[in-house]
C-alpha positions as a Markdown table, in Angstrom:
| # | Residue | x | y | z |
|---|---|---|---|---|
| 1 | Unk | -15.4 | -14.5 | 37.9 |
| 2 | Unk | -16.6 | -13.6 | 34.8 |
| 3 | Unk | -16.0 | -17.0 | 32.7 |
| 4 | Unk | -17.0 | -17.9 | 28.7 |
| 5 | Unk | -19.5 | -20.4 | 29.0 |
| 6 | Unk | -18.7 | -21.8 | 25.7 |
| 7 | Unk | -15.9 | -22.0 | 23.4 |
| 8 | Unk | -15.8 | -19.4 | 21.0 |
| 9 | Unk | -15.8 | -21.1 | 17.4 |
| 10 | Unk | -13.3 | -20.8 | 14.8 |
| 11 | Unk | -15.8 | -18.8 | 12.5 |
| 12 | Unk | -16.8 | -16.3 | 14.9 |
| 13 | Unk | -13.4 | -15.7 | 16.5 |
| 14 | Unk | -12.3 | -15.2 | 12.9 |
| 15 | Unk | -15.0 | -12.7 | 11.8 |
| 16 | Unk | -14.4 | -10.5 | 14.7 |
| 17 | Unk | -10.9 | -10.6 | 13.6 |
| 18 | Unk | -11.4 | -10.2 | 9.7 |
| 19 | Unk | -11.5 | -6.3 | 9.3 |
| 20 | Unk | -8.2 | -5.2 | 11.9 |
| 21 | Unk | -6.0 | -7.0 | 9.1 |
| 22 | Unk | -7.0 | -5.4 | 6.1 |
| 23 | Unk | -4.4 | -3.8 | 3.7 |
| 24 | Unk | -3.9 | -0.3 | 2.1 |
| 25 | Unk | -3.5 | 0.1 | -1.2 |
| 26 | Unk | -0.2 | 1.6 | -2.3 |
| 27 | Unk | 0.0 | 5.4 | -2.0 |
| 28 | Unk | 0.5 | 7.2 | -5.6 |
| 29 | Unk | 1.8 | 10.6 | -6.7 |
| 30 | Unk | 1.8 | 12.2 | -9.6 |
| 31 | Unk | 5.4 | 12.9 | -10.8 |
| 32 | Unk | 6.2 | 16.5 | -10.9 |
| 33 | Unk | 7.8 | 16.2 | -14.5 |
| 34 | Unk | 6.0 | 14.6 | -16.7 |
| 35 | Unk | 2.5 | 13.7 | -14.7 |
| 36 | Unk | 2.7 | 10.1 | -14.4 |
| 37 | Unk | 1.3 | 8.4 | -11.0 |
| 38 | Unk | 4.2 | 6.6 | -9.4 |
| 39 | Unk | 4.5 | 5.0 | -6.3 |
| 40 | Unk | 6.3 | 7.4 | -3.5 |
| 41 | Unk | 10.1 | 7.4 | -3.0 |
| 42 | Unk | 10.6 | 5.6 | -6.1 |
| 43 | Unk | 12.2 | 7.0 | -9.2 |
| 44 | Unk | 9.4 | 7.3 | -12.6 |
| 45 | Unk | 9.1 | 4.6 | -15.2 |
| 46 | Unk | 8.0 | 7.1 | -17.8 |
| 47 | Unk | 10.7 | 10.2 | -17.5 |
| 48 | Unk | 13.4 | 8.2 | -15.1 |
| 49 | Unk | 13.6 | 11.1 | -12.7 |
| 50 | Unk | 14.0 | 11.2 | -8.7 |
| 51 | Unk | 13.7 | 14.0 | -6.1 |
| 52 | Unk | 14.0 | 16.7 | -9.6 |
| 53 | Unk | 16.9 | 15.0 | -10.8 |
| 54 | Unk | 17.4 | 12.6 | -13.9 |
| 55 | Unk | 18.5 | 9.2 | -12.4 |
| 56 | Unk | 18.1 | 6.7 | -15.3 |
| 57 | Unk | 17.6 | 7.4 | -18.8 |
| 58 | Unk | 14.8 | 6.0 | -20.4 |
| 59 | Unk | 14.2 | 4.7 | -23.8 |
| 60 | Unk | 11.4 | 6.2 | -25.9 |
């Protein structure tokens, strides 16, 4: 039977590990307005539209 002959150390289990848990950085978009990058299926900070419609008004 095919057996590990020694324990596998913290370290190594680890590294072999390390890169299936890396994270994605947030996808942007550019808002269709006024051209600021927001984050998707959020409303804009800078014009306070959502989905082509005003949702919040925003101070200038």
């Amino acid at each position: 039977m095919a057996v590990p002959k020694r324990k596998v150390s913290k370290a190594r289990r680890d590294k072999r590990r390390s890169s299936t848990w890396k994270l994605n950085a947030p996808e942007m978009a550019k808002c269709p307005k006024c051209g600021e990058y927001v984050l998707t299926h959020r409303v804009c900070a800078a014009c306070g539209t959502y989905d082509g419609k005003q949702v919040i008004e925003v101070e200038d």
